[in-house]
C-alpha positions as a printed Julia matrix, in Angstrom:
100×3 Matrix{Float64}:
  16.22   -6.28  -1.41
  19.09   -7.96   1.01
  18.79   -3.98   2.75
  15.2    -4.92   3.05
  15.55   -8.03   4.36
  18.15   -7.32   6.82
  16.25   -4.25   8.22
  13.19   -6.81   8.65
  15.53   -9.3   10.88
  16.58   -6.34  12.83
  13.14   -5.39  13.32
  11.98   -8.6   14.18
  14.23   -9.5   16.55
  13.91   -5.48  18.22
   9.93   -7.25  18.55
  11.48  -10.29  20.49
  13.5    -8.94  22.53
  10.82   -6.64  23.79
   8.39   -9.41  24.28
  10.57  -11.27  26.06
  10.59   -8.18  28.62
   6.82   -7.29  29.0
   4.97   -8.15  31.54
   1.49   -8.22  30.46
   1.37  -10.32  27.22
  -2.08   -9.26  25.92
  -1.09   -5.89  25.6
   1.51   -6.56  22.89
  -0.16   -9.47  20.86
  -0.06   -8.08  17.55
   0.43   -9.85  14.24
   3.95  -10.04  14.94
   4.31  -11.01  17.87
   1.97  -14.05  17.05
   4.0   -14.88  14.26
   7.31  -15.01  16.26
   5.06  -17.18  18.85
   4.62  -19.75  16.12
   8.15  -19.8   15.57
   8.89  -20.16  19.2
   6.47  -23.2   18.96
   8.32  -24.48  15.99
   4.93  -24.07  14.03
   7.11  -21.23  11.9
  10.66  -20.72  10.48
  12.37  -17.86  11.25
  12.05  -17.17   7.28
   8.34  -17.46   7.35
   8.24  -14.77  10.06
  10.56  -12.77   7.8
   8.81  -13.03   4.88
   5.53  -12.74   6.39
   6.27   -9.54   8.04
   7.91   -8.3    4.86
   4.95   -9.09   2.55
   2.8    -7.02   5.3
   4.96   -4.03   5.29
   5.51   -3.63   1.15
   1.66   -4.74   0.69
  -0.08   -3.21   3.23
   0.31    0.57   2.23
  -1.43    0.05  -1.14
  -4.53   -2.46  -0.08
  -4.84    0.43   2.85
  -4.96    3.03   0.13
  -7.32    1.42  -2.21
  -9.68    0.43   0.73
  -9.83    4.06   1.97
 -10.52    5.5   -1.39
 -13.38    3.37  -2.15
 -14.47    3.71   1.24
 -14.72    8.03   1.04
 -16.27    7.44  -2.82
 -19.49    5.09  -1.18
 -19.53    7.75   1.72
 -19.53   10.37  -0.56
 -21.97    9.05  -2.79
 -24.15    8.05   0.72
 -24.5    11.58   2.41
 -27.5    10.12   4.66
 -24.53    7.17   5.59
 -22.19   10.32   5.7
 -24.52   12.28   8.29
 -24.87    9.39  10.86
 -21.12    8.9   11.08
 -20.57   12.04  11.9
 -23.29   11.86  14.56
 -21.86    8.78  15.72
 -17.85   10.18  15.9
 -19.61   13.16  17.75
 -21.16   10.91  19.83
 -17.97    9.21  21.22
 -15.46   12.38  21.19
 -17.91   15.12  21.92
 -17.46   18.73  20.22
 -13.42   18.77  20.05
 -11.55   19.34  17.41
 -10.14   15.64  16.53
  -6.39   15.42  16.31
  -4.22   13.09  14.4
């Protein structure tokens, strides 16, 4: 847990430093960097921030994994749903093969 926590200051501090470097704001406003903006405003403590970000990086892998499997089950269970999506991605990226 204190591992944890100290790799979570280090990466939140990486974040700072590179916003205080960028030159075009919008480009970098993520969740982060609006939660070290509400510290900078004094609307946060640098612990919120920490424990914010933490709670995003230890919860976020399994609400992402339950969404996405409930998500494929109503697609599969929806092939006419199924059909226009894939008209839809073929739409926007053509014929090529997609890569990850």
């Amino acid at each position: 847990s204190k591992d944890l926590k100290g790799a979570m200051e280090t990466l939140i501090e990486q974040k700072r430093q590179k916003l205080s470097t960028v030159e075009k704001l919008d480009e970098h406003m993520d969740f982060a960097s609006q939660l070290i903006f509400a510290q900078n405003r004094g609307d946060l403590t640098a612990e919120n921030v920490n424990q914010c970000v933490l709670e995003m990086m230890i919860a976020a892998p399994d609400t992402l994994s339950v969404t996405l499997f409930f998500m494929l089950i109503l697609i599969a269970e929806h092939p006419r749903v199924e059909e226009e999506m894939m008209r839809e991605i073929e739409t926007v990226v053509g014929k090529q093969d997609l890569q990850t």
